[in-house]
C-alpha positions in Angstrom: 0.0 0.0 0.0 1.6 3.0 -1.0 1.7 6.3 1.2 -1.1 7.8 -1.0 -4.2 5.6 -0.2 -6.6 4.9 -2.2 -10.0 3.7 -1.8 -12.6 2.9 -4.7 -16.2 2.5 -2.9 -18.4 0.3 -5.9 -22.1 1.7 -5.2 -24.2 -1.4 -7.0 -27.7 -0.6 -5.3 -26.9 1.9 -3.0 -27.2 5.8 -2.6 -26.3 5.7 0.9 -23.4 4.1 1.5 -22.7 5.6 4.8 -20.7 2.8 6.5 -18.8 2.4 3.6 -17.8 5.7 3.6 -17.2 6.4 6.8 -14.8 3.3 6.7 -12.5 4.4 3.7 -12.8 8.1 5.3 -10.9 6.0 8.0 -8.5 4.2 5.8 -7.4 6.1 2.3 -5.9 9.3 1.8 -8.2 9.4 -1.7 -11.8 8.0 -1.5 -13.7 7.3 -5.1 -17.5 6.8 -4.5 -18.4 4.9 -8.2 -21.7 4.4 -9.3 -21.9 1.4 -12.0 -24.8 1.9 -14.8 -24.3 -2.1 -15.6 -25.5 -2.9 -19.0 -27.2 -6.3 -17.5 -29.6 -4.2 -15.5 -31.5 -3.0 -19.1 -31.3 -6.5 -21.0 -34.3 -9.2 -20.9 -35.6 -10.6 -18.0 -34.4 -14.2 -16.7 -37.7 -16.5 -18.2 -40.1 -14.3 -20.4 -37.5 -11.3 -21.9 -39.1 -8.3 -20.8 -37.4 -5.0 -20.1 -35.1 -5.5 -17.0 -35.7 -2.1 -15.7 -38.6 0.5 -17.4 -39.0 3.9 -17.4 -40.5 5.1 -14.8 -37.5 3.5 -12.4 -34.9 4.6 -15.2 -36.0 7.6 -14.4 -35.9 7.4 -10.5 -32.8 5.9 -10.7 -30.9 8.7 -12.2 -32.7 11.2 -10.3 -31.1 9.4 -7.1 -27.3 9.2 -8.6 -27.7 13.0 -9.3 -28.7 13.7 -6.1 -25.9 11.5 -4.6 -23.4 13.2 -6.7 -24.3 16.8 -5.6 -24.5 15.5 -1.8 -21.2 14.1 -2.5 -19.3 17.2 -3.8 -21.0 19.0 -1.0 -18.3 17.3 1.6 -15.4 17.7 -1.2 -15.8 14.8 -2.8 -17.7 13.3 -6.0 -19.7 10.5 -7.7 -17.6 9.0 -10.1 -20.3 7.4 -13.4 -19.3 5.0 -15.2 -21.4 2.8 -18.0 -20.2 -0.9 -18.2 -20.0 -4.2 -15.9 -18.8 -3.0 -12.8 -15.8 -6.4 -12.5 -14.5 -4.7 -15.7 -14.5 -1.0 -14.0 -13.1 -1.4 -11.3 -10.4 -3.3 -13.2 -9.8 -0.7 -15.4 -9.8 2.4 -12.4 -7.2 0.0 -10.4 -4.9 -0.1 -13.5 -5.6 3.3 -14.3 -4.7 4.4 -10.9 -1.8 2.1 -9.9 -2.2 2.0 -6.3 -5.6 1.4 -4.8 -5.2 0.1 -1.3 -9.1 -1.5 -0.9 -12.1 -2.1 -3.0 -15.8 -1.9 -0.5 -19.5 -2.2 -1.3 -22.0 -3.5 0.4 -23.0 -7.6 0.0 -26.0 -8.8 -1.8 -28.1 -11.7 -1.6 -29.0 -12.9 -4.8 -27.4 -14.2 -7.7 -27.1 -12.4 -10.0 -25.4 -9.3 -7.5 -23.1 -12.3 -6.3 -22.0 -13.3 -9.2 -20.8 -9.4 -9.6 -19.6 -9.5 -6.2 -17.7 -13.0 -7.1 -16.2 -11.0 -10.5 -15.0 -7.8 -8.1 -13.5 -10.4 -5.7 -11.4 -11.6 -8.7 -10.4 -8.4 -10.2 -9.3 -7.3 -6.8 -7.1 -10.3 -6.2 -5.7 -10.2 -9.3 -4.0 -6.8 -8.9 -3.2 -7.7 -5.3 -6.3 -5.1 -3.7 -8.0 -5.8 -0.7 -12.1 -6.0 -0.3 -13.6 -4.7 2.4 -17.5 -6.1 2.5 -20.8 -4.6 4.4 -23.9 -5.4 5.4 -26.3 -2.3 5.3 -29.2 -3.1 3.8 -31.5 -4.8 6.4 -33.2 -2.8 9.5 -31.6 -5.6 11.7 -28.2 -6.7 10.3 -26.9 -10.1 9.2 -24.7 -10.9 12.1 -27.2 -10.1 15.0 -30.1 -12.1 14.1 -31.2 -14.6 17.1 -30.2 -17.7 15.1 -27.5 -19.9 15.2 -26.9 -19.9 11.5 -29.2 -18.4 7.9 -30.4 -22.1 7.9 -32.1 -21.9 11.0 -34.2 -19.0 10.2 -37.9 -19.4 10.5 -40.0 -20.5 7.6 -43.0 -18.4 8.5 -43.1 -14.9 9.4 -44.6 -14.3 12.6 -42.0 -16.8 14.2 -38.9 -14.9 12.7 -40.9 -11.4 13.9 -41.3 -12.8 17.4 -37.9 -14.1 18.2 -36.3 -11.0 16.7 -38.5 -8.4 18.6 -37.8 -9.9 21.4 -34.0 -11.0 20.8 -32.1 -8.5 18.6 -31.4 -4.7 18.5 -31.1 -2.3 15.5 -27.5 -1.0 15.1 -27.6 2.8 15.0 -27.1 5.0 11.9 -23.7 6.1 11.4 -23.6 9.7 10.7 -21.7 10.9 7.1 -18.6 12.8 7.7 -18.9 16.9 7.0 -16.0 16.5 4.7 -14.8 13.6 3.1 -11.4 12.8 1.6 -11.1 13.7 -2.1 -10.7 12.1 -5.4 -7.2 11.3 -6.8 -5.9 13.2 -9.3 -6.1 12.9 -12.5 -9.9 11.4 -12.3 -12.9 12.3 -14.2 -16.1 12.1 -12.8 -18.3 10.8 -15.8 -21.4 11.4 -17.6 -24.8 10.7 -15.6 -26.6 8.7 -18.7 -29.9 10.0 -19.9 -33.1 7.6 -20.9 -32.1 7.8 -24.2 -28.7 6.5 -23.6 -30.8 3.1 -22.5 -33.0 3.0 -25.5 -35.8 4.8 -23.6 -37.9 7.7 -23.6 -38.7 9.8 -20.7 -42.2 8.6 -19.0 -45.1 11.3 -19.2 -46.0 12.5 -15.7 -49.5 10.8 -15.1 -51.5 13.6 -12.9 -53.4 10.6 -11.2 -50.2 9.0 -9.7 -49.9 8.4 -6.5 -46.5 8.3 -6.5 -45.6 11.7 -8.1 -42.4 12.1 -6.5 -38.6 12.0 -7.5 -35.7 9.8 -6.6 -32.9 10.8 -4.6 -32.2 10.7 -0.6 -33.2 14.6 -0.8 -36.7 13.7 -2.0 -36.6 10.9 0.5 -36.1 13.2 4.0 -38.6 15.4 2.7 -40.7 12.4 2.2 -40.0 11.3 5.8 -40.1 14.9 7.5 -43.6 15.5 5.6 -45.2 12.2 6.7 -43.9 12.0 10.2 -43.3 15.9 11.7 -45.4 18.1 9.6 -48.7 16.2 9.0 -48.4 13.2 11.7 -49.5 10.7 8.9 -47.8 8.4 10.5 -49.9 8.6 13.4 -53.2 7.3 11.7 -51.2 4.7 8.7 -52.4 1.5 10.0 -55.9 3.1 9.2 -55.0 4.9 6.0 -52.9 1.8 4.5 -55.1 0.3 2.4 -56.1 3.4 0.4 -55.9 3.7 -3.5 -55.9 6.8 -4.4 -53.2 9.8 -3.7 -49.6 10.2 -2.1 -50.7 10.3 1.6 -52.5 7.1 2.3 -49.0 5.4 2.8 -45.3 6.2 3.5 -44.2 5.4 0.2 -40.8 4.6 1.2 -40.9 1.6 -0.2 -39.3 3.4 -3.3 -36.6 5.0 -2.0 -35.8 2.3 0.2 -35.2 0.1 -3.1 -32.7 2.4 -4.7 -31.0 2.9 -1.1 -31.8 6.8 -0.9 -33.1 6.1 2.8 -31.9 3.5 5.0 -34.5 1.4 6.9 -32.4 2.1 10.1 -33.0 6.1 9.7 -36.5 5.4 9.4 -36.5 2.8 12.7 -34.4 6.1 14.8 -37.3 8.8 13.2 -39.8 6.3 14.9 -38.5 5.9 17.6 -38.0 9.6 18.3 -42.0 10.5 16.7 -42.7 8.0 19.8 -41.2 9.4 22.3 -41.8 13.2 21.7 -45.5 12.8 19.9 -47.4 9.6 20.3 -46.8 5.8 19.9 -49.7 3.5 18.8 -50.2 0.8 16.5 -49.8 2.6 13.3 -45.8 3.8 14.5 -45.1 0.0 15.1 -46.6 -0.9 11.9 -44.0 0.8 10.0 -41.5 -1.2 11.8 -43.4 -4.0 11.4 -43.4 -3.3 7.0 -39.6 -3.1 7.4 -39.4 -6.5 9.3 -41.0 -8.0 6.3 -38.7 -6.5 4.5 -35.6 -8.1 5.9 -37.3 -11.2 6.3 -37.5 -11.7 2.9 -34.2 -10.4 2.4 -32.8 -12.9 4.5 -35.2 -16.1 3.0 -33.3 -15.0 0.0 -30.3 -15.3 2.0 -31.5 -18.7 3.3 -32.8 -20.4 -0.1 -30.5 -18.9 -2.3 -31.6 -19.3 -6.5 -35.0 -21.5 -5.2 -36.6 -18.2 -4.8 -36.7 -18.0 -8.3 -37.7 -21.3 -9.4 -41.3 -22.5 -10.5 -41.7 -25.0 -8.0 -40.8 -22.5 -4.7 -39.7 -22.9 -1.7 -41.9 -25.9 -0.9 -41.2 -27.7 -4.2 -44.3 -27.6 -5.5 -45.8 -29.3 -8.7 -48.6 -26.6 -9.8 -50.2 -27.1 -13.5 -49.0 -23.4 -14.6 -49.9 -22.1 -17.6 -48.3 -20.1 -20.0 -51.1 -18.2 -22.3 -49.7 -15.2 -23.9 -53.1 -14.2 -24.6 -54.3 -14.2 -20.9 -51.0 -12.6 -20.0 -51.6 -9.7 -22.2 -55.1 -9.2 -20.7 -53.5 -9.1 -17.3 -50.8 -6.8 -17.8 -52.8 -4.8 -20.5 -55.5 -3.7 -17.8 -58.5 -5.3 -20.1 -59.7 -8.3 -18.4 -62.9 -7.4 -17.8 -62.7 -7.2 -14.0 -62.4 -3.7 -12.8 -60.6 -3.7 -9.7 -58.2 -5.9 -11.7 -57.4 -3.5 -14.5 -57.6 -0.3 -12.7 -54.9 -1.6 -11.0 -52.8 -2.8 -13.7 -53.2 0.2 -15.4 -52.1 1.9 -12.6 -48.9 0.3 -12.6 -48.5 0.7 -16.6 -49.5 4.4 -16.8 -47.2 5.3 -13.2 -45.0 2.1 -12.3 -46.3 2.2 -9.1 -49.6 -0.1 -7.5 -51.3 0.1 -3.9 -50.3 -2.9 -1.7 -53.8 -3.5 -1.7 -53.3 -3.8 -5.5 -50.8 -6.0 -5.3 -52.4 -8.2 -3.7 -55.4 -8.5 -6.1 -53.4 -8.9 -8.9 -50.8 -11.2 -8.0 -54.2 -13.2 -6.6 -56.2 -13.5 -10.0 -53.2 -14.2 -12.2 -52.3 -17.3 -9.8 -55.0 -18.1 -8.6 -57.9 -17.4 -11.3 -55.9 -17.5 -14.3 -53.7 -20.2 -13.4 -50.6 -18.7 -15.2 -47.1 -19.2 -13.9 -46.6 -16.9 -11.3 -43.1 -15.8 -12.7 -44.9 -14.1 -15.5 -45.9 -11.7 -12.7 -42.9 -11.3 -10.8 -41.0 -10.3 -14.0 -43.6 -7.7 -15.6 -43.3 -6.4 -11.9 -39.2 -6.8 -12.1 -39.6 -4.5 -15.3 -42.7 -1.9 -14.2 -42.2 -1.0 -10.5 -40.7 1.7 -9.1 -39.6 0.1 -5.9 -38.8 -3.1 -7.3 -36.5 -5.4 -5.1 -36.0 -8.5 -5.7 -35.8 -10.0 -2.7 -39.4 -8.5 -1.7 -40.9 -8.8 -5.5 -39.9 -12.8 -5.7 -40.5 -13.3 -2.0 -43.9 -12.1 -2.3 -45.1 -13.5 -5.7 -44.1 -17.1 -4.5 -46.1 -16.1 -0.9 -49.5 -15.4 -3.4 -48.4 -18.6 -6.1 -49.0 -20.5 -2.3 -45.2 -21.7 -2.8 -43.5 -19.5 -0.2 -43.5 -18.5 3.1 -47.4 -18.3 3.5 -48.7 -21.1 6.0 -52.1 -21.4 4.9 -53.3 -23.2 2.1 -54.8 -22.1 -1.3 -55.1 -18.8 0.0 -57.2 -16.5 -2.7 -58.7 -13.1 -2.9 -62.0 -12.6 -4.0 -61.9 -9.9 -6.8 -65.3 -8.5 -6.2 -65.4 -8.7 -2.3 -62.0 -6.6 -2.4 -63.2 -3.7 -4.9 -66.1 -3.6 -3.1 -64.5 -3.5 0.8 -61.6 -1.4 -0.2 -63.2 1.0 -3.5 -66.6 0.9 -2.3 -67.7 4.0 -3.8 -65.9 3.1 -7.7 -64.0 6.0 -7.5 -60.9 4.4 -8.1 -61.9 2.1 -10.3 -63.2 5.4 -11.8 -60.2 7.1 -12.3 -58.3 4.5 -14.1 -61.0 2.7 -16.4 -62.8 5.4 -18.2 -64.9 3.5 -19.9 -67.0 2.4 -17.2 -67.0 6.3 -15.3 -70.6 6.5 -16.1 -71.5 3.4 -14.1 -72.2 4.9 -10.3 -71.0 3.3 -7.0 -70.2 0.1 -6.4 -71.9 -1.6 -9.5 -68.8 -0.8 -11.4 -67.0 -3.3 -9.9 -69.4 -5.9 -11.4 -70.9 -3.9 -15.1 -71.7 -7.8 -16.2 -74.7 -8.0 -13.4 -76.1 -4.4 -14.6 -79.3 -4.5 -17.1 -79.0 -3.6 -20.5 -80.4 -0.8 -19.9 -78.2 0.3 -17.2 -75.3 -0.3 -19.3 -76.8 1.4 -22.0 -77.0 4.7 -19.8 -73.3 4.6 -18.5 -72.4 4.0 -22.7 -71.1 0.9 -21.9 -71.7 -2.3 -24.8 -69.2 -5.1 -22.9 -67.9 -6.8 -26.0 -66.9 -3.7 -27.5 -66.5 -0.7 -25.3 -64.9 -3.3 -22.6 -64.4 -6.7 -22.3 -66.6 -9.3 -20.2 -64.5 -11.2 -17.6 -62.0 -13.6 -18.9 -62.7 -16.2 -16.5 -65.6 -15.9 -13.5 -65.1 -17.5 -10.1 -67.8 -18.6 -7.9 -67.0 -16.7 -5.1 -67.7 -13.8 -7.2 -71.5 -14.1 -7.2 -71.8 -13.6 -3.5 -70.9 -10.4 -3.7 -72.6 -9.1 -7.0 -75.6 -6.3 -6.3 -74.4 -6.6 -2.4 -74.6 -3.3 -1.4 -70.6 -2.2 0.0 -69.8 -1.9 3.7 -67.9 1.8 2.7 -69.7 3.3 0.3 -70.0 6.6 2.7 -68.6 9.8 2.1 -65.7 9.0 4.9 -64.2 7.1 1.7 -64.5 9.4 -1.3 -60.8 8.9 -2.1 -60.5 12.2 -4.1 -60.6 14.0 -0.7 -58.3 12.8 0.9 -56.4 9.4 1.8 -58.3 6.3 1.6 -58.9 4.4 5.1 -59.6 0.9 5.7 -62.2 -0.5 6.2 -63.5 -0.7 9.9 -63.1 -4.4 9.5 -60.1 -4.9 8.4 -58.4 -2.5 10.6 -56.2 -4.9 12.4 -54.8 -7.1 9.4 -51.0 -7.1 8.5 -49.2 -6.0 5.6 -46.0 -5.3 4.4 -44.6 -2.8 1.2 -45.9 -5.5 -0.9 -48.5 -7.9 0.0 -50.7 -8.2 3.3 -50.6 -11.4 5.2 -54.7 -11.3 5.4 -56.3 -14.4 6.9 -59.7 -13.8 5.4 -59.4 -13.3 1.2 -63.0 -14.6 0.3 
């Protein structure tokens, strides 16, 4: 190691690589944050081809390096942008530099990141550098969960939740240096790519989103300091979560917590202090509770390694999946002629971004109604969402295929029962299928029940103005002309955020999926 340290700091997923940094500010006279735009990340996905990452995330994702790179120069120091596989980068910066004294990034838990992780350990060997490895990404880290090894982690939820509660502690934050050590000489910071760069266009700004909001961990502490100290959302979320319509029925972390612009352990200390100096109830510990799901799913990753992504699961499953392009295209094309269904997917289409409660629904009918391998989903999700993860997109498609981590049975949602509970009053359903806007209340969850002469008011021909439903289950017919439970002017969605229902007040759910016990 030569007098003149130098550090190169590989930023795969990461905006805030705090404990990264704060060890080379430690160790290296020169620090290079580098941010990796690898080509792999805008090929096909793994099974079906589709666009690895779309534009609405594109978009989000170079808002955040941006904003990294200004943060960054604030404290002396840069991003350094670079397009290419990050083994072959890092290779070239080493040779380019001739004395790098470590390599550090944070560790991944999937295979594909591994296999880069892998391809850096090489490099670095190669040329005599050492790595320096992290864990950052979870609220409770790696090394301090309750169990004696990965293997032994709980394969249901509420077990792992239990014994870490009461078992484990959250690290605390480490804070970022005022000034950090500076780039070498002699290095250029590089390009941030635009969309076009990717063989994309920017995506129009949808004035119905409800997630109208920009990457970067600037947008992020806004998002926190709006939600938490300057409205006290947070105070009422376990009774807004479930809403559809707007930015405040949620946190929305969810996205910024993908691209690492907040860290979950920030969020877990801004708790904690709301608790103590405003109020603690049920809907503060919920958070908490949405960012245990997310590590556990992390760490099932972690535990099953490349099964997670395999059509038989977790449980090594035999299920009759289908593949019918046809079906598929209804599903992800919003025109399936269930309303709830296709508001929702054209949610996701129009914005990249869906309600849990969405979620849920959807990932429900394709497995469970349609009968259509669930990996269809999970990668037209991989390629839409905005706060894609994998660990938390895979871990939750194989909970609703009934191959994961769910220990009930056959667990299904009931398409109608849902719109009805959850968009009583059709307003969502509404907003994103104008076709059916003229139909009032909840009928327009079911426009195949209504008269002809009903239809025939609201200008709807099914058949031709939109489709009849692609399949009908039985469950269904229970609910058809029942009048909803909400239908009240407490849930006009347009007003305000959306609250759930008074009877499902105390179910669980996490970023992605709720854990509800009662789907029918």
């Amino acid at each position: 190691v030569s007098s003149a340290r130098t550090w190169l700091g590989y930023d795969e997923n990461d905006n805030r690589q705090v404990h990264v940094l704060h060890w080379a500010h430690s160790h290296a006279d020169y620090i290079i944050p580098l941010y990796c735009f690898d080509p792999r990340h805008y090929m096909g996905t793994y099974c079906f081809s589709f666009p690895k990452t779309g534009p609405h995330r594109l978009k989000l994702l170079l808002e955040s390096v941006q904003d990294l790179r200004e943060t960054l120069k604030k404290k002396g120091s840069n991003l350094v942008v670079r397009k290419g596989k990050p083994e072959d980068v890092v290779c070239d910066l080493i040779t380019q530099l001739g004395s790098v004294a470590a390599v550090a990034f944070h560790e991944e838990a999937t295979r594909e990141e591994l296999d880069v992780e892998s391809g850096l350990q090489q490099a670095c060997s190669q040329h005599g550098v050492k790595v320096q490895t992290f864990w950052a990404s979870t609220l409770y880290h790696r090394d301090d969960l309750p169990f004696k090894h990965i293997s032994r982690l709980p394969d249901v939820y509420t077990q792992f939740r239990k014994v870490v509660e009461s078992q484990a502690t959250v690290r605390p934050t480490v804070p970022m240096a005022d000034q950090l050590k500076p780039l070498p000489p002699g290095i250029e910071e590089g390009n941030i790519p635009t969309a076009e760069d990717f063989g994309q266009k920017d995506p129009l700004t949808d004035p119905r989103s409800a997630f109208p909001c920009s990457g970067g961990e600037t947008q992020a502490l806004m998002r926190l300091q709006h939600y938490f100290w300057d409205t006290n959302l947070v105070a009422s979320y376990k009774e807004t979560r479930n809403g559809l319509i707007g930015m405040d029925y949620s946190t929305k972390f969810a996205t910024w917590l993908a691209l690492g612009c907040i860290s979950p352990r920030y969020i877990y200390e801004q708790i904690q202090k709301y608790e103590k100096e405003r109020t603690a109830n049920q809907s503060t510990y919920w958070v908490l509770f949405e960012l245990l799901w997310r590590d556990y799913f992390r760490f099932v990753a972690l535990k099953f390694g490349s099964r997670i992504f395999y059509l038989r699961g977790l449980q090594d499953k035999e299920v009759a999946w289908k593949k019918d392009p046809k079906l598929f295209d209804a599903w992800k094309e919003g025109r399936k002629g269930v309303p709830f269904v296709d508001a929702n997917m054209r949610e996701l289409a129009a914005t990249g971004f869906m309600s849990n409660r969405g979620r849920q629904n959807v990932a429900s009918f394709l497995t469970k109604d349609l009968g259509l391998d669930w990996r269809m989903g999970a990668e037209w999700f991989e390629y839409l969402l905005v706060d894609y993860d994998v660990c938390s997109n895979y871990g939750n498609w194989l909970y609703s295929a009934g191959i994961g981590n769910d220990p009930r049975e056959n667990r299904k949602f009931n398409m109608i029962k849902q719109g009805l509970d959850y968009d009583g009053s059709g307003d969502y359903v509404r907003l994103w299928v104008s076709e059916l806007q003229c139909i009032k209340g909840g009928n327009i969850h079911t426009p195949w029940a209504l008269s002809s002469a009903a239809l025939s008011h609201a200008g709807v021909t099914l058949g031709e103005t939109y489709p009849p439903p692609v399949v009908m289950a039985r469950e269904w017919s229970r609910h058809v002309n029942q009048k909803p439970h909400n239908a009240g002017p407490a849930l006009k969605e347009k007003k305000g955020p959306s609250h759930t229902p008074k009877q499902h007040k105390n179910r669980g759910v996490d970023f992605y999926f709720s854990r509800n016990k009662e789907m029918s």
